[in-house]
Structures are given as structure tokens and as C-alpha cells.
C-alpha positions as semicolon CSV with decimal commas, in nm:
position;residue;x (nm);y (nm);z (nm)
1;X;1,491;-0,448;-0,853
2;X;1,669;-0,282;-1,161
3;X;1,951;-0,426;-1,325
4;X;2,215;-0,337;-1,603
5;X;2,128;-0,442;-1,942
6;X;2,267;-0,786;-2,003
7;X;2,316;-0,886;-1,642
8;X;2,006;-1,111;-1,688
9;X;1,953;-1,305;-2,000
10;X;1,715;-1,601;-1,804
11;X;1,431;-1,723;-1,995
12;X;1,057;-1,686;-1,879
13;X;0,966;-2,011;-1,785
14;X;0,625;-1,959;-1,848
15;X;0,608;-1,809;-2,186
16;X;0,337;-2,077;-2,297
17;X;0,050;-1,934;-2,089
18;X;-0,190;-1,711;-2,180
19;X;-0,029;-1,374;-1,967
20;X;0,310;-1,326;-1,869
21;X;0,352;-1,185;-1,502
22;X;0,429;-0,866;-1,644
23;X;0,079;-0,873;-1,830
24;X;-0,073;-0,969;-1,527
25;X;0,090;-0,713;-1,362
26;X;-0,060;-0,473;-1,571
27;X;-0,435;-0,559;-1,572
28;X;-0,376;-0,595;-1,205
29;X;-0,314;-0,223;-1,190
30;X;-0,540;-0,090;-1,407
31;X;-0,841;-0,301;-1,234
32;X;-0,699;-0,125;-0,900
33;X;-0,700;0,188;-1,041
34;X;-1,065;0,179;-1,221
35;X;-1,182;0,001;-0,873
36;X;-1,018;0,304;-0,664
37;X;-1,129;0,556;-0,881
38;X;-1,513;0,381;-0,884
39;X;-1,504;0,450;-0,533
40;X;-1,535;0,794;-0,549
41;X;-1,725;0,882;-0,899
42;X;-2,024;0,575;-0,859
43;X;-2,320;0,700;-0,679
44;X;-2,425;0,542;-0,361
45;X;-2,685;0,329;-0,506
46;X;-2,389;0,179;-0,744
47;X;-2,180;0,106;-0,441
48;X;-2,321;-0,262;-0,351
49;X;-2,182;-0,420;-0,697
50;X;-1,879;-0,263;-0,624
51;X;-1,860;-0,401;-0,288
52;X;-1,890;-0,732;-0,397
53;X;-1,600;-0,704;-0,655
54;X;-1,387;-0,574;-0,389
55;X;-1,504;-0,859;-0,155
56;X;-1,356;-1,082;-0,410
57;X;-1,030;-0,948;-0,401
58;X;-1,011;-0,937;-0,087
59;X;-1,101;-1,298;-0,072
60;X;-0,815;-1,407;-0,328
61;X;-0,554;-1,177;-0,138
62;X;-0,671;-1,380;0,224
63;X;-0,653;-1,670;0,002
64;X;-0,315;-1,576;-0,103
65;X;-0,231;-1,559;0,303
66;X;-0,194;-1,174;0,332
67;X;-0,340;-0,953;0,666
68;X;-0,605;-0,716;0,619
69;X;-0,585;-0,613;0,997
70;X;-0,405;-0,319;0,968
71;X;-0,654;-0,177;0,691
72;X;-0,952;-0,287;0,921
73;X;-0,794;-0,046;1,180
74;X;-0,751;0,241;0,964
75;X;-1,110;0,192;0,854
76;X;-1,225;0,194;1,202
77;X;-1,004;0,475;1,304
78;X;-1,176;0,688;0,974
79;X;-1,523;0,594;1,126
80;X;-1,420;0,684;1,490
81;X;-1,337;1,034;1,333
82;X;-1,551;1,106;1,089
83;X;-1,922;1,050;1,251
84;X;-1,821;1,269;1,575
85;X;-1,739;1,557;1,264
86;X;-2,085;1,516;1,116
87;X;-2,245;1,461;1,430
88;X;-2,116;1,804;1,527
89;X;-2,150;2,001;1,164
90;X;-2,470;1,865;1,038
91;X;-2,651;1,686;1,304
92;X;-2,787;1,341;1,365
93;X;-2,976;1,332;1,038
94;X;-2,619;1,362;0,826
95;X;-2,424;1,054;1,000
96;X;-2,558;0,789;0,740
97;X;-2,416;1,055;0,517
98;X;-2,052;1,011;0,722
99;X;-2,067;0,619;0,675
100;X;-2,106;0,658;0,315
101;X;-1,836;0,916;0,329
102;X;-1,564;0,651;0,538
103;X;-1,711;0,367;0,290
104;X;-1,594;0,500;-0,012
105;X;-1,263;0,586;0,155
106;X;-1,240;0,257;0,248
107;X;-1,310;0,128;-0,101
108;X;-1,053;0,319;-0,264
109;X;-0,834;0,168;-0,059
110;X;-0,911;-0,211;-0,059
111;X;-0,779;-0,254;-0,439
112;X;-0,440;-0,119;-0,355
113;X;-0,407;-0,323;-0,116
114;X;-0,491;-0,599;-0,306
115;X;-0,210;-0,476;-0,587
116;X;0,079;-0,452;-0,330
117;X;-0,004;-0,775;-0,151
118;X;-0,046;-0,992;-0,515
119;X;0,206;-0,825;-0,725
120;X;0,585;-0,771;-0,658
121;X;0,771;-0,465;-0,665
122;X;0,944;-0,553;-0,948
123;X;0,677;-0,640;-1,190
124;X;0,504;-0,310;-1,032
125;X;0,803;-0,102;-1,099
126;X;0,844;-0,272;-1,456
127;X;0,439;-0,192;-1,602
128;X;0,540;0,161;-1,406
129;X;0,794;0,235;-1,629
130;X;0,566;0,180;-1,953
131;X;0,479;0,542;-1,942
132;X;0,661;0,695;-1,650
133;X;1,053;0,742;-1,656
134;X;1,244;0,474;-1,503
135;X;1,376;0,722;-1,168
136;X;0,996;0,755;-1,117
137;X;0,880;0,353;-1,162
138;X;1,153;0,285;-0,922
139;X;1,075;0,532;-0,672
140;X;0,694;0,468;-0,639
141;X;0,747;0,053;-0,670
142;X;1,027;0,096;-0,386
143;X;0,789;0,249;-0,173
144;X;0,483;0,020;-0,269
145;X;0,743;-0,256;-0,163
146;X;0,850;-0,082;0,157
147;X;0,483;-0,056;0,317
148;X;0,443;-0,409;0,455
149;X;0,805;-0,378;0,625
150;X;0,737;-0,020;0,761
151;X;0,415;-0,147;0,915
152;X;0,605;-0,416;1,100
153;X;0,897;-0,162;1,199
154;X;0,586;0,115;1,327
155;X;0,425;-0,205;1,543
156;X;0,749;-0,292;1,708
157;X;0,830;0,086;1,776
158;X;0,521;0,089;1,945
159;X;0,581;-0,191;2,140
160;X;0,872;-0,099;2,320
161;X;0,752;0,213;2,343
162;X;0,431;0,111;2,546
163;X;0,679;-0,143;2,754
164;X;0,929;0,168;2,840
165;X;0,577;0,337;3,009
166;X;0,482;0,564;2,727
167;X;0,113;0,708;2,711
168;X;0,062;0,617;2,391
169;X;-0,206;0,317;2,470
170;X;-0,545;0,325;2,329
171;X;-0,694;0,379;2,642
172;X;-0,430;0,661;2,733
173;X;-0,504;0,851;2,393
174;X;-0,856;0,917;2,427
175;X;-0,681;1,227;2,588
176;X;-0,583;1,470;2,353
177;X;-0,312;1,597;2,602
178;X;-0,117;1,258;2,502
179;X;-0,148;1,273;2,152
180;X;0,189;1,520;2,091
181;X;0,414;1,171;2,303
182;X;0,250;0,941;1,990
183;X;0,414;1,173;1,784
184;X;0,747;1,199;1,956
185;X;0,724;0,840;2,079
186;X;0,645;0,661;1,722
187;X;0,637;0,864;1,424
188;X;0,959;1,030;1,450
189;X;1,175;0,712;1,494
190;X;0,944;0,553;1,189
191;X;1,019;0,889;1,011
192;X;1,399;0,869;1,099
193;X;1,397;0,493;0,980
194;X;1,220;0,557;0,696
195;X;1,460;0,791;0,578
196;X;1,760;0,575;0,689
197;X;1,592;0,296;0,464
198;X;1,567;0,533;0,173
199;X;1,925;0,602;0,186
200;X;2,029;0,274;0,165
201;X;1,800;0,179;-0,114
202;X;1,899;0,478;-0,308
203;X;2,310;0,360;-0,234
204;X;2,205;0,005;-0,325
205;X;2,065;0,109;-0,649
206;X;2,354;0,372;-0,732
207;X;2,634;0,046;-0,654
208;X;2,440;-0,149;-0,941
209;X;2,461;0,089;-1,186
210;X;2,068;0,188;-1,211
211;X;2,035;0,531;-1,410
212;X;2,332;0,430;-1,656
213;X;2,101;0,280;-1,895
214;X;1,758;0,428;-2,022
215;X;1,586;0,131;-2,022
216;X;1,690;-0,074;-1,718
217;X;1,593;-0,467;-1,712
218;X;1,429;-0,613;-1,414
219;X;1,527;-0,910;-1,233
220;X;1,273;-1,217;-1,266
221;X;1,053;-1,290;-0,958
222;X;1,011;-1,592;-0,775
223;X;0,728;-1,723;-0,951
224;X;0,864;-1,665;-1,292
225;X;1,201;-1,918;-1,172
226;X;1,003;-2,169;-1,104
């Protein structure tokens, strides 16, 4: 992701358009971040227009080939949650009150997933390091990069967990009693290979040198290559 100064003198191919990816990069994130943070701050009547900007990203990242399953999930987990919570606290006249409460949850969310399935680490990492030090860019664009895989490594977990007989089903935790095996079952090895990842990121970056330099470089992506 980071590089020593000099290792990469190639030139950006595409220096005659309007933005360069970097650019891009940048007005990507702050439209994710106004979007995320209009989630919470609009009032509910404001929260149609901002459902249609949102359906537009989420248009252009299908577009772009990139799953929204998993977030679909989470939403429905949130709802599956939440309205029991009002149901109990407040009563049946606060559960519209719940869905508004899981909607705006939901989206904060949908612009950062947008960001991390348009924009590479990299170019993340690189606009990050505009105003935060470089340790700190490279930390929070190694984990926006390491989502997608850790998602994949939690479903397989899962998998052959289920296959070896563990209670961990969807039908099987509607019991609470089987709730402590999901955590013994899944998130501990994800946790353990999460951290075994993180140590060989932070071994990769110390073997090129990152942190000798104040102002690292970043390698080109794909798209600038070509």
C-alpha cells in the first residue's frame, strides 16, 4: 500500500481528465461522510430524498458488480432486534418509531459501503493521510481493505462449523442457550485470524520500510495502469 519515496516514479496515465483517482477518492469520502452523518441529524420527513441518493449509490456499486447481501442481513438482523425492544419498552404505538430508528442505522451505513466497495485501499489510505498521520491512514485503510476478505473468512468458519454439528444454525439460535457456541464456534477463530492477519500486515509493512519516511508514496492502482 505504502512505499519508500522513489520506489515509484510511474506516470498517471490519466492526468488529462477532469479528477485524478485520488480526487475522486476524496469527494467519494466526503459524500460518504455528509450522507452517513445525514442519516442521523435530517428529520424523518427529510429521509425520502435521502433515500433516493443512497439508492443511487447503491445502484452504481451493483453496477460496479459488488454484494449488498451481507448488509441486507445486518439490516434485517437490526430490525429483528430492535422492534421486540420497543415493543416491550414503549408499546405497540412506538414500533413505527423502531423502523425509523433501524432506517437511519441502515442509512448511515449504505454510503460506506459504497466507499469501500468503489474506492481502493490505497487511494483511501492516501486522501486519509491529508490530515491524519500516515501510521493512522494506513491503519484505518488496512482495515477498510480487510472487511470484504474477513466476511468471506467469517462465512467459511461458519460453514464448517455447521458441517462439524455445531448449534449455531438459524433455526438452532432462536435459543438463547446456544448463543455462548456462536461465540466460541465463530467469533473467536475470526478474532484469532484477524489478529494473525494484522500481524502479518504490520511485518509486511515494517520489511518495506513504511514509517522511515514522513510522507510515504502510494503505489498506483489498477485503474490508474491502464
Amino acid at each position: 500500500m505504502w512505499a519508500k519515496r522513489g520506489a515509484h516514479r510511474g506516470v498517471n496515465k490519466h492526468s488529462g481528465s477532469l479528477l485524478s483517482a485520488t480526487q475522486y477518492c476524496a469527494l467519494a469520502l466526503l459524500l460518504s461522510l455528509v450522507l452517513s452523518s445525514s442519516a442521523f441529524f435530517l428529520p424523518a420527513s427529510a429521509l425520502g430524498a435521502l433515500i433516493i441518493i443512497d439508492l443511487l449509490l447503491v445502484i452504481h456499486g451493483l453496477y460496479l458488480k459488488n454484494k449488498i447481501t451481507a448488509l441486507l442481513k445486518v439490516a434485517a438482523a437490526q430490525l429483528a432486534l430492535t422492534l421486540p425492544l420497543y415493543y416491550l419498552l414503549h408499546g405497540e404505538a412506538q414500533l413505527f418509531d423502531g423502523v425509523i430508528v433501524v432506517l437511519r442505522v441502515f442509512l448511515a451505513m449504505l454510503p460506506g459501503w459504497w466507499l469501500s466497495s468503489t474506492q481502493s485501499p490505497e487511494r483511501l489510505g492516501e486522501v486519509l493521510s491529508w490530515g491524519l498521520p500516515a501510521k493512522w491512514a494506513f491503519v484505518i485503510a488496512a482495515s477498510i481493505g480487510l472487511l470484504p476478505y474477513m466476511m468471506q473468512e467469517t462465512k467459511e468458519i461458519y460453514a464448517i462449523q455447521c458441517l462439524r454439528g455445531a448449534n449455531i444454525t438459524p433455526k438452532a439460535l432462536r435459543n438463547p442457550k446456544n448463543w455462548p457456541e456462536l461465540v466460541y464456534c465463530v467469533l473467536l477463530p475470526v478474532l484469532i485470524q484477524l489478529l494473525k492477519l494484522s500481524k502479518q500486515m504490520a511485518k509486511a509493512a515494517k520489511l518495506r520500510h513504511f514509517g522511515k519516511v514522513n510522507k510515504p508514496t502510494h503505489w498506483p492502482t489498477p485503474r490508474e495502469d491502464k
